[in-house]
One Martini backbone bead per residue (centre of mass of N, CA, C, O) as a GRO file, in nm:
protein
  245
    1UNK     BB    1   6.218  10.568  11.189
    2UNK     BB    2   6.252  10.239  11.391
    3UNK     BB    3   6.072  10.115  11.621
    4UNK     BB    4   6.114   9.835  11.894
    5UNK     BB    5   5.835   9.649  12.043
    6UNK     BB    6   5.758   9.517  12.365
    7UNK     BB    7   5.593   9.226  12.563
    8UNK     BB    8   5.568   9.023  12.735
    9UNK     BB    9   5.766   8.748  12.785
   10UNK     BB   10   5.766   8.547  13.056
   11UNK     BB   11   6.054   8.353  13.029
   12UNK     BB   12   6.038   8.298  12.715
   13UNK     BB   13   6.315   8.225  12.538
   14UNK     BB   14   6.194   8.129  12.286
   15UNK     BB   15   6.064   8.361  12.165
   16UNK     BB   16   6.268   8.587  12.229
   17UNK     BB   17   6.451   8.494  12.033
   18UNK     BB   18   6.314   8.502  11.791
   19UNK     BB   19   6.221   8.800  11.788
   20UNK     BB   20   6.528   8.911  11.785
   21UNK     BB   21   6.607   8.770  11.527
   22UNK     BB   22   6.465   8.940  11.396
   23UNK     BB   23   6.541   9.216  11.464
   24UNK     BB   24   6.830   9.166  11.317
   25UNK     BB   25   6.709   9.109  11.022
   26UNK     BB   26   6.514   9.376  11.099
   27UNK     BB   27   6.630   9.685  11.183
   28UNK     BB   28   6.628   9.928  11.427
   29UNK     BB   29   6.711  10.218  11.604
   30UNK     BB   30   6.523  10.059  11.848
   31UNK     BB   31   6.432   9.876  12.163
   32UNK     BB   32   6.161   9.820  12.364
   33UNK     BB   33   6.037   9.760  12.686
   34UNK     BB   34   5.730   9.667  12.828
   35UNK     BB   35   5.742   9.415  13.061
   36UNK     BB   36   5.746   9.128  13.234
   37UNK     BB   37   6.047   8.933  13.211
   38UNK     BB   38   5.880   8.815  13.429
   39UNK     BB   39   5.683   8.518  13.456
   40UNK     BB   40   5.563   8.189  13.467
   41UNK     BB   41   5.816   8.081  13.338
   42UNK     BB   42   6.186   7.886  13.295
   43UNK     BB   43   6.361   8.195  13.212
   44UNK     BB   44   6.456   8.473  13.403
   45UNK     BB   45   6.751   8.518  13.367
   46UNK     BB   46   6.819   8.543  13.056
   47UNK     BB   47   6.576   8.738  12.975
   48UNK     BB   48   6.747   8.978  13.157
   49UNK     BB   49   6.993   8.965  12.992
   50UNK     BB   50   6.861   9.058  12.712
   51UNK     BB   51   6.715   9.303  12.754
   52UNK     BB   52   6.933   9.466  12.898
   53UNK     BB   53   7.119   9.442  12.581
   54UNK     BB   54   6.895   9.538  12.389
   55UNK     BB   55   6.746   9.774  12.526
   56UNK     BB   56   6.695  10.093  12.565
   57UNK     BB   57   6.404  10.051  12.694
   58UNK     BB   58   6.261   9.938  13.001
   59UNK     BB   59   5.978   9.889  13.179
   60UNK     BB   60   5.799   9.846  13.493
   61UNK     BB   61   5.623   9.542  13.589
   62UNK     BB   62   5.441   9.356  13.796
   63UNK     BB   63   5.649   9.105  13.799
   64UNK     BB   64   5.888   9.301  13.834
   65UNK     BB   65   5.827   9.369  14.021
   66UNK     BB   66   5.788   9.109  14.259
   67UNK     BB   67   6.058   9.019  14.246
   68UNK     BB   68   6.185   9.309  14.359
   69UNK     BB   69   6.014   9.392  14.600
   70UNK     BB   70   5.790   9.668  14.492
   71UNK     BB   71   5.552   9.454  14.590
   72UNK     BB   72   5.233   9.303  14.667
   73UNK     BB   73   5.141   8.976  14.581
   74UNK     BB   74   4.947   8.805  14.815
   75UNK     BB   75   4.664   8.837  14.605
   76UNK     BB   76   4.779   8.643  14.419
   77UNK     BB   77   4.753   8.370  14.310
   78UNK     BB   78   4.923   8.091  14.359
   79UNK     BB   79   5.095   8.014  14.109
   80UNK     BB   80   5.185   8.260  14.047
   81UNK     BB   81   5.343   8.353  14.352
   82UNK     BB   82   5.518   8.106  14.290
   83UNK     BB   83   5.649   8.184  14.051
   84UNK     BB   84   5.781   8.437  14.225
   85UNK     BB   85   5.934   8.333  14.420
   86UNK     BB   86   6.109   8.157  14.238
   87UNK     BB   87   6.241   8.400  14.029
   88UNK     BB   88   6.420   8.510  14.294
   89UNK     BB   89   6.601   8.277  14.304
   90UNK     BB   90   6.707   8.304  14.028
   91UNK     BB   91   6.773   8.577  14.000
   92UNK     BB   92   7.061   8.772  13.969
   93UNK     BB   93   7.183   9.022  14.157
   94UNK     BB   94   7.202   9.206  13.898
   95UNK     BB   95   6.908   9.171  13.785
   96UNK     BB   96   6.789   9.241  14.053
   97UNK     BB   97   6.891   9.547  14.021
   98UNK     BB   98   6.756   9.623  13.762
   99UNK     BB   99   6.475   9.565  13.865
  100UNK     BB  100   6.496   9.819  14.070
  101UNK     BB  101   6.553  10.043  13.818
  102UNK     BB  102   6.324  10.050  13.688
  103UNK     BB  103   6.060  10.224  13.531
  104UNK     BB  104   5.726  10.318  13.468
  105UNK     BB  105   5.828  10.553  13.264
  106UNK     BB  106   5.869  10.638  12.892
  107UNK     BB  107   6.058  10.932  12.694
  108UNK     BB  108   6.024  10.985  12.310
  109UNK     BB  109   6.016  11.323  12.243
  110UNK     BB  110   6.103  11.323  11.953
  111UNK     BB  111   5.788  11.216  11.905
  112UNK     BB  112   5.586  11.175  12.139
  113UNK     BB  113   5.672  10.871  12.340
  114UNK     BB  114   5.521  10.642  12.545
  115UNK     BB  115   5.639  10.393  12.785
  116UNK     BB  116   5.423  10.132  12.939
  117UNK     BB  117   5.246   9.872  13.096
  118UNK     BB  118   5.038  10.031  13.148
  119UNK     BB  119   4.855  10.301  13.276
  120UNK     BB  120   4.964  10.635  13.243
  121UNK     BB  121   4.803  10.611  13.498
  122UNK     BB  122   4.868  10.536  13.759
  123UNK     BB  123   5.120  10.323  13.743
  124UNK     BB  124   5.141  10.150  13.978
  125UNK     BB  125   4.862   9.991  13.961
  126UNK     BB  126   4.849   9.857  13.699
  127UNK     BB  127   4.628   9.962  13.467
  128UNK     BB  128   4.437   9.893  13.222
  129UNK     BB  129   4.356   9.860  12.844
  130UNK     BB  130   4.121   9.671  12.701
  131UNK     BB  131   3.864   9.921  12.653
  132UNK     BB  132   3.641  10.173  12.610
  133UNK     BB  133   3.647  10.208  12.866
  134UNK     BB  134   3.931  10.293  12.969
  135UNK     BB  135   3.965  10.466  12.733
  136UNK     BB  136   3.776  10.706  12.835
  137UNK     BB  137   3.918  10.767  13.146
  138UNK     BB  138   4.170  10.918  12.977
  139UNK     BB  139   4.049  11.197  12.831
  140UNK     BB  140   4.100  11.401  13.092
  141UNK     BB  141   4.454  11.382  13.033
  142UNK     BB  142   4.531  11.429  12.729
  143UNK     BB  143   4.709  11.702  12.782
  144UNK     BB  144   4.881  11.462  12.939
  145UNK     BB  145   4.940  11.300  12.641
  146UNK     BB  146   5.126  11.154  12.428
  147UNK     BB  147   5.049  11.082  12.141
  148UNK     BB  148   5.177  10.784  12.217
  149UNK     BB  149   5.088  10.554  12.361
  150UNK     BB  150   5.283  10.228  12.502
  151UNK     BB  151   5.141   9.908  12.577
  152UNK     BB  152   5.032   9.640  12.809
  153UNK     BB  153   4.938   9.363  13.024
  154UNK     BB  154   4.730   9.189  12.866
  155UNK     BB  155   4.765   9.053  12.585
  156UNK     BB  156   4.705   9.241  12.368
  157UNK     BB  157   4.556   9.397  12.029
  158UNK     BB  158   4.505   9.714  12.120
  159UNK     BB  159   4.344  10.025  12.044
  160UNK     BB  160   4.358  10.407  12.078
  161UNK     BB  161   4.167  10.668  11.993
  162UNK     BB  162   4.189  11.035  12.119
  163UNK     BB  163   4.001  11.262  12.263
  164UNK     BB  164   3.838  11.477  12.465
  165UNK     BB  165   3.557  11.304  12.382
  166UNK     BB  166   3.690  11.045  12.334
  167UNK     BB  167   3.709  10.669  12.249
  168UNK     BB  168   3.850  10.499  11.958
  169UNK     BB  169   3.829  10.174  11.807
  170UNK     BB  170   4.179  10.106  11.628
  171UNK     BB  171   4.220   9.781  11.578
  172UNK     BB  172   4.505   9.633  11.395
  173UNK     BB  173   4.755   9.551  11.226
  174UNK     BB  174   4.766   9.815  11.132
  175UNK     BB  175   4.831  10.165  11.246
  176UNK     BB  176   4.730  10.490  11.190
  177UNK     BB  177   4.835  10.847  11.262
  178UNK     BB  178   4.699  11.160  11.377
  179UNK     BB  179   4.775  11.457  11.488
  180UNK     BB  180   4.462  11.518  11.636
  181UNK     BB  181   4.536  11.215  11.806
  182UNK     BB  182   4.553  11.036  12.048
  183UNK     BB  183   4.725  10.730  12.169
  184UNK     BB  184   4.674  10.327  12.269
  185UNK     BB  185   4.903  10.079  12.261
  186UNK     BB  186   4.910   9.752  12.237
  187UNK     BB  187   5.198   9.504  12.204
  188UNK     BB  188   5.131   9.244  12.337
  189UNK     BB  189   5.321   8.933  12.341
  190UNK     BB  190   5.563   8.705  12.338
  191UNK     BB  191   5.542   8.463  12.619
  192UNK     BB  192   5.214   8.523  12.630
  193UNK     BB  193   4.939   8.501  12.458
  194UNK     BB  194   4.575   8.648  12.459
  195UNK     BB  195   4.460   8.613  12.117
  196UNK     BB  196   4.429   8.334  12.021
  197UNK     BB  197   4.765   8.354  11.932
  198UNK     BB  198   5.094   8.204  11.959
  199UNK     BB  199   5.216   8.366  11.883
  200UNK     BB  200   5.484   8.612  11.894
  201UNK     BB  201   5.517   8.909  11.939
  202UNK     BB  202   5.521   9.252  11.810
  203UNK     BB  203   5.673   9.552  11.669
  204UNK     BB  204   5.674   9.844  11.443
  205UNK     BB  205   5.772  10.165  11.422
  206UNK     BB  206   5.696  10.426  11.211
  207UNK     BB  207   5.861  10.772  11.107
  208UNK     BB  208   5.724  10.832  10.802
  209UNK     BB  209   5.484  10.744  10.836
  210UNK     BB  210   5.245  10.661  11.118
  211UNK     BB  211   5.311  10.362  11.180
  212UNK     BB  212   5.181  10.017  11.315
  213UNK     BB  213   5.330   9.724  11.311
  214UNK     BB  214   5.283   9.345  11.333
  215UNK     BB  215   5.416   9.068  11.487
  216UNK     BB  216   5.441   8.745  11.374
  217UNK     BB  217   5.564   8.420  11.555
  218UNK     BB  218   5.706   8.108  11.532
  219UNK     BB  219   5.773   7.905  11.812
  220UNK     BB  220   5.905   7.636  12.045
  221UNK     BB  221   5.689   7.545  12.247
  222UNK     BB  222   5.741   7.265  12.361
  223UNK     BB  223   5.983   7.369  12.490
  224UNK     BB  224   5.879   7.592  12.648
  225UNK     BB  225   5.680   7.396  12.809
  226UNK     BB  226   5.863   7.152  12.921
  227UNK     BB  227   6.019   7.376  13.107
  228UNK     BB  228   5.750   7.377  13.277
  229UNK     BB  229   5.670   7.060  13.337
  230UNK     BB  230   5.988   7.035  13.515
  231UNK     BB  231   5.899   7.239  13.726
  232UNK     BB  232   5.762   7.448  13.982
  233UNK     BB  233   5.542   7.475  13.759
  234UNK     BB  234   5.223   7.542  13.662
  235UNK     BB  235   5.123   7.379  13.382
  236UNK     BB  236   4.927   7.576  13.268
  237UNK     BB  237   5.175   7.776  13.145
  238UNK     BB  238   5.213   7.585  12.909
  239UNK     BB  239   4.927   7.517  12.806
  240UNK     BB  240   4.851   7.805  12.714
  241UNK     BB  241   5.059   7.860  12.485
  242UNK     BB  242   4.898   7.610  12.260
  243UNK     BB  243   4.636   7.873  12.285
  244UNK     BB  244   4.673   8.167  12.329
  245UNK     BB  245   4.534   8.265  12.688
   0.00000   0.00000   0.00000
């Protein structure tokens, strides 16, 4: 079995399409969003059209919290919160029904894999995971962490396998998984990667032997960026596109 991962979108239409088309050229048995489908970006109505009819599960991202009204987010600073009140303004009724409806946690129990946003405990938090001191507060919970999760929210590609006794970071191109450790993998971001590779990001998982490689991806950037500085969005959001940070 093959599942396609992927996470933090934020609205970057010319990324996910690029992913989409990876995606449909080389098939997976289903695809996953661990979300953020809207924020940032320019494009996040058709965005959250396209996850909507292509991914098996996708669960509820802080931004997409935001946009849905499921959070309060007056402490984000000023471009974020204006990105997201304009965000609301735009995401059709359809899709904002469907955003209010995402889980913040999914289970394909048949693997003992679990997808979220951020750590899988205190979900709604949307705590990080992407330093040795973070997943090592996770080791505690072992017995309730299935073999794998899978988040995103940082936008980076770090993995954590996971003892009773401590978490050891094995962050890699492809990562392979042994039966006696648990793991915290995060699957990167689509449309906006800030782990100063500009490239799209995504992942495919395979079951037998258990391991997960990283897929990056060039696409048309200028053209994502520029409906960013036509819009009513913060030019920064574009321009960092074109350095992945």
């Amino acid at each position: 079995m093959k599942i396609g991962v992927f996470s933090d979108i934020h609205s970057n239409f010319e990324a996910l399409s690029t992913v989409v088309n990876h995606y449909k050229e080389n098939p997976c048995d289903f695809y996953v969003c661990l979300g953020d489908v809207v924020g940032y970006g320019a494009d996040p109505d058709v965005c959250c059209g396209i996850i909507k009819d292509f991914t098996k599960y996708t669960v509820l991202g802080n931004h997409d919290a935001a946009v849905s009204g499921r959070m309060n987010y007056a402490y984000y600073y000023d471009a974020a919160r204006n990105a997201l009140d304009w965000h609301a303004e735009l995401v059709s009724p359809d899709h904002m029904g469907w955003l209010k409806e995402l889980p913040y946690i999914a289970h394909f129990k048949d693997l003992s894999l679990s997808f979220s946003h951020g750590s899988p405990i205190n979900m709604e938090d949307f705590d990080y995971v992407f330093s040795i001191e973070q997943a090592n507060q996770l080791t505690s919970h072992f017995d309730d962490l299935s073999h794998i999760t899978f988040i995103g929210h940082s936008h980076l590609t770090k993995a954590f396998a996971l003892t009773p006794d401590g978490a050891e970071d094995v962050s890699s191109d492809c990562i392979k998984f042994d039966d006696d450790r648990k793991y915290i993998v995060t699957v990167g971001s689509v449309g906006q990667p800030r782990d100063y590779d500009n490239r799209a990001c995504c992942t495919v998982f395979e079951d037998g032997p258990k391991r997960l490689s990283y897929v990056r991806l060039e696409y048309d950037i200028e053209k994502a960026a520029k409906k960013i500085f036509d819009s009513r969005l913060a030019s920064n959001f574009g321009k960092r596109l074109f350095l992945g940070i």
